[in-house]
LUMKOLZA-610697 format. One record per residue (C-alpha): residue number from 1; residue in three letters; x, y, z. Coordinates in steps of 0.1 Angstrom, whole numbers, always signed. Layout:
LUMKOLZA-610697
@bami = NUM; zavo = ala; px = X; py = Y; pz = Z
...
END
This chain:
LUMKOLZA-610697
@bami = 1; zavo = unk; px = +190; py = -828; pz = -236
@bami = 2; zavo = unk; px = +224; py = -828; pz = -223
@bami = 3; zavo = unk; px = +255; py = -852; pz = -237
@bami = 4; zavo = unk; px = +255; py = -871; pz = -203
@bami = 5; zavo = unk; px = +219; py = -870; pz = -200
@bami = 6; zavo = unk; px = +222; py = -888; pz = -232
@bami = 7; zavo = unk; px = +245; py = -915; pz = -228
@bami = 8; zavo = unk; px = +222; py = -923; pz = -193
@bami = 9; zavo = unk; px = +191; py = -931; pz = -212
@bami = 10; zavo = unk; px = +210; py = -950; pz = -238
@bami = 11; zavo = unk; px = +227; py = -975; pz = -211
@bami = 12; zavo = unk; px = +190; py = -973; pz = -193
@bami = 13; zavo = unk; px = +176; py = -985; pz = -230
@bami = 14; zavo = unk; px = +197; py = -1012; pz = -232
@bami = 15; zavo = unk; px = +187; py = -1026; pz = -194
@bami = 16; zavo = unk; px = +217; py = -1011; pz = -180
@bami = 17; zavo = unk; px = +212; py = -991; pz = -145
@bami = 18; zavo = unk; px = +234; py = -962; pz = -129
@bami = 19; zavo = unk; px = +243; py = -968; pz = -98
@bami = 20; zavo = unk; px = +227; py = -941; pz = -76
@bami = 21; zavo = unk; px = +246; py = -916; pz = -57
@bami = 22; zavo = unk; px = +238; py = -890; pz = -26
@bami = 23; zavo = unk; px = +215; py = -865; pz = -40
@bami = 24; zavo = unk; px = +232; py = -837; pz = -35
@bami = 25; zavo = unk; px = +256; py = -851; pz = -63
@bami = 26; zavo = unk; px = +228; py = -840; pz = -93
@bami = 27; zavo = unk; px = +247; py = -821; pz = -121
@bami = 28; zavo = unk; px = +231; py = -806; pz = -149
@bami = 29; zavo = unk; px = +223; py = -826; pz = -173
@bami = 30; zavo = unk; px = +216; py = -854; pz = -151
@bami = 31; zavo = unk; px = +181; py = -874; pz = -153
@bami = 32; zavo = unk; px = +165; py = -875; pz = -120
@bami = 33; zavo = unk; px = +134; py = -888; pz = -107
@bami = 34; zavo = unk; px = +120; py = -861; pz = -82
@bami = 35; zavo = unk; px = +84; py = -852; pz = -61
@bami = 36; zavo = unk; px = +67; py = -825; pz = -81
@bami = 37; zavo = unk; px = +43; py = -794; pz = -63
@bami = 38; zavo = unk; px = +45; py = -815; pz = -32
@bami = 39; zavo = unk; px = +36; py = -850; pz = -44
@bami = 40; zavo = unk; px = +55; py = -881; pz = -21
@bami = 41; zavo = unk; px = +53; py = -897; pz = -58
@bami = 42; zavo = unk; px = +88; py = -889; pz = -79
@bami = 43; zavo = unk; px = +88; py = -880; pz = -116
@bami = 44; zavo = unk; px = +115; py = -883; pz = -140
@bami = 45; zavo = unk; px = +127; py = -848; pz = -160
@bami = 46; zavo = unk; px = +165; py = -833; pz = -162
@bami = 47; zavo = unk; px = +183; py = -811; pz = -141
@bami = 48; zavo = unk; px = +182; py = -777; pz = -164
@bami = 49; zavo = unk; px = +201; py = -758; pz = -133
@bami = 50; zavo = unk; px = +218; py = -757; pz = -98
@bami = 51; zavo = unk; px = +219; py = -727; pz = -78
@bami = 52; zavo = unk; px = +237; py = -736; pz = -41
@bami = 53; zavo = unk; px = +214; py = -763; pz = -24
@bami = 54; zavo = unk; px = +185; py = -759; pz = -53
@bami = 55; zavo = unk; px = +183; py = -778; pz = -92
@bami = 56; zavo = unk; px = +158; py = -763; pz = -115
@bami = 57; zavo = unk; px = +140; py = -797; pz = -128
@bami = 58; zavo = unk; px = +125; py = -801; pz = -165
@bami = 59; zavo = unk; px = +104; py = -831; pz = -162
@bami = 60; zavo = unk; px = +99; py = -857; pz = -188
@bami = 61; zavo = unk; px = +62; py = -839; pz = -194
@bami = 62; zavo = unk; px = +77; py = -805; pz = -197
@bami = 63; zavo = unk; px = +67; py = -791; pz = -163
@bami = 64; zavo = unk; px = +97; py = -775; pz = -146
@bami = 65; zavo = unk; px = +101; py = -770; pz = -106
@bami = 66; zavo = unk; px = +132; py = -757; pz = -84
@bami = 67; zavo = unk; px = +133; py = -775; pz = -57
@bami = 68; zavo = unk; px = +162; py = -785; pz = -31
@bami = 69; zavo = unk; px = +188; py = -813; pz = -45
@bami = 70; zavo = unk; px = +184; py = -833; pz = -13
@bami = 71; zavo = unk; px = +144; py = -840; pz = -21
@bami = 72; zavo = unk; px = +156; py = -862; pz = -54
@bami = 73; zavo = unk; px = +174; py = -894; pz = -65
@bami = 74; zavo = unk; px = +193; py = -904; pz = -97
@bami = 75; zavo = unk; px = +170; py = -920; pz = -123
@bami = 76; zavo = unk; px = +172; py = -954; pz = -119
@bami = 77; zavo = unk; px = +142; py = -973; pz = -140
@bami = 78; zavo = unk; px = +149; py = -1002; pz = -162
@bami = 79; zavo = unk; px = +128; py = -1035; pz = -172
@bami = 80; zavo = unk; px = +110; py = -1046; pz = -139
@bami = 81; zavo = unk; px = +113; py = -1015; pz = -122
@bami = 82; zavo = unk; px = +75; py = -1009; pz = -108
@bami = 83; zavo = unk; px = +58; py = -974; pz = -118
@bami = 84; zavo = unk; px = +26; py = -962; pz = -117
@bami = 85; zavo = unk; px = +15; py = -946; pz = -153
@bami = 86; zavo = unk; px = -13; py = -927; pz = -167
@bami = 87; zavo = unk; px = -39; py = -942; pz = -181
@bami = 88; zavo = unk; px = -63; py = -932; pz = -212
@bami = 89; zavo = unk; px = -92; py = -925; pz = -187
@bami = 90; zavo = unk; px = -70; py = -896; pz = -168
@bami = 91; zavo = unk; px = -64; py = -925; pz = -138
@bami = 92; zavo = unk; px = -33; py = -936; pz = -129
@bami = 93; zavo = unk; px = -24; py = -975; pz = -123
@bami = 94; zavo = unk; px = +6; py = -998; pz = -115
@bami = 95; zavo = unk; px = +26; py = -1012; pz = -140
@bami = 96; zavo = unk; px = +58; py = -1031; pz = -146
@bami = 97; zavo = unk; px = +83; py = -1020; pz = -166
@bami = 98; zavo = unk; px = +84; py = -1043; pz = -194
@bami = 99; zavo = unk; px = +113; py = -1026; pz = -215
@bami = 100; zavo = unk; px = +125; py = -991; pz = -227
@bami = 101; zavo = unk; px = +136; py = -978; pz = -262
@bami = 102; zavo = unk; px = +161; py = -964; pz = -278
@bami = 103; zavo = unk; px = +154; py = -926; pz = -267
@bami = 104; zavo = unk; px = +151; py = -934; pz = -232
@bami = 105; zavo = unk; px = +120; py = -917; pz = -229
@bami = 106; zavo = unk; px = +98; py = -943; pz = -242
@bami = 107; zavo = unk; px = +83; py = -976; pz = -223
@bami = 108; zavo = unk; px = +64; py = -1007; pz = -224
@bami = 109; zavo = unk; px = +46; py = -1012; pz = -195
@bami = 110; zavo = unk; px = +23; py = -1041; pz = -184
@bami = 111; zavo = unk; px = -3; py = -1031; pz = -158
@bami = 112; zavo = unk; px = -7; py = -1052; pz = -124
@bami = 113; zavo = unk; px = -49; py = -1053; pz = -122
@bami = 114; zavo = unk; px = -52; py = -1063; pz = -160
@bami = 115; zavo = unk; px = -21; py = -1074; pz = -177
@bami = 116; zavo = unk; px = -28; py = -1053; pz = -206
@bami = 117; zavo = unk; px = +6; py = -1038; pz = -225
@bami = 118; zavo = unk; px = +4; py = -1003; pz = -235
@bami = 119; zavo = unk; px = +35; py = -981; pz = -251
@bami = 120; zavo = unk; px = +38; py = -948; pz = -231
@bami = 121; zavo = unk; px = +67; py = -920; pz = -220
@bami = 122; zavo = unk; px = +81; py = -913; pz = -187
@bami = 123; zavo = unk; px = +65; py = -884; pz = -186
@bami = 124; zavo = unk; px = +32; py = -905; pz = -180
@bami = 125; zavo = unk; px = +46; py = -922; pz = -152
@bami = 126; zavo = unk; px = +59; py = -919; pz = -117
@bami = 127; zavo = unk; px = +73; py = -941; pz = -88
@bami = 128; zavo = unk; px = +75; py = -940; pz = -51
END
């Protein structure tokens, strides 16, 4: 992980947001949410690479995908933010945001059908 990929989570761990910007703006290094193998849902990871109009993505699971700048957004989650997130029985389900720690890559989540609380990783989650 990069410096300014860094200091991102940090302010996102503390509940404060980045104010997105055009997509074609993504630097390396900075923590995106993107559509993955030609999903409309977006995952987080960090842009590893820009080549002219493409970024080389590593997502928060560890997959990585090139794909053009212009398909993804700045990362932008932060307490109330809604996700969906993957459950324990290989389903996924919508969830609230509840907070996010320290590292940035860890979250408490509260799921809509239930209410139950669960501690996962933004890997294990995406958002429209």
């Amino acid at each position: 992980m990069t410096f300014s990929s860094s200091i991102s989570k940090g302010l996102l761990a503390i509940g404060l947001c980045l104010t997105p910007v055009a997509a074609s703006a993504q630097n390396v290094g900075d923590w995106v949410l993107s559509p993955y193998q030609g999903s409309s849902m977006l995952f987080p990871g960090v842009v590893e690479s820009r080549s002219g109009p493409n970024i080389t993505i590593r997502f928060d699971d560890g997959d990585v995908e090139t794909r053009p700048a212009s398909t993804v957004r700045l990362y932008n989650w932060k307490a109330g933010s809604k996700v969906s997130c993957l459950w324990t029985d290989g389903n996924w389900y919508h969830a609230t945001i509840l907070s996010a720690g320290a590292d940035g890559y860890s979250l408490r989540v509260r799921y809509d059908d239930d209410g139950v609380v669960q501690n996962t990783k933004t890997g294990r989650c995406r958002t429209r």
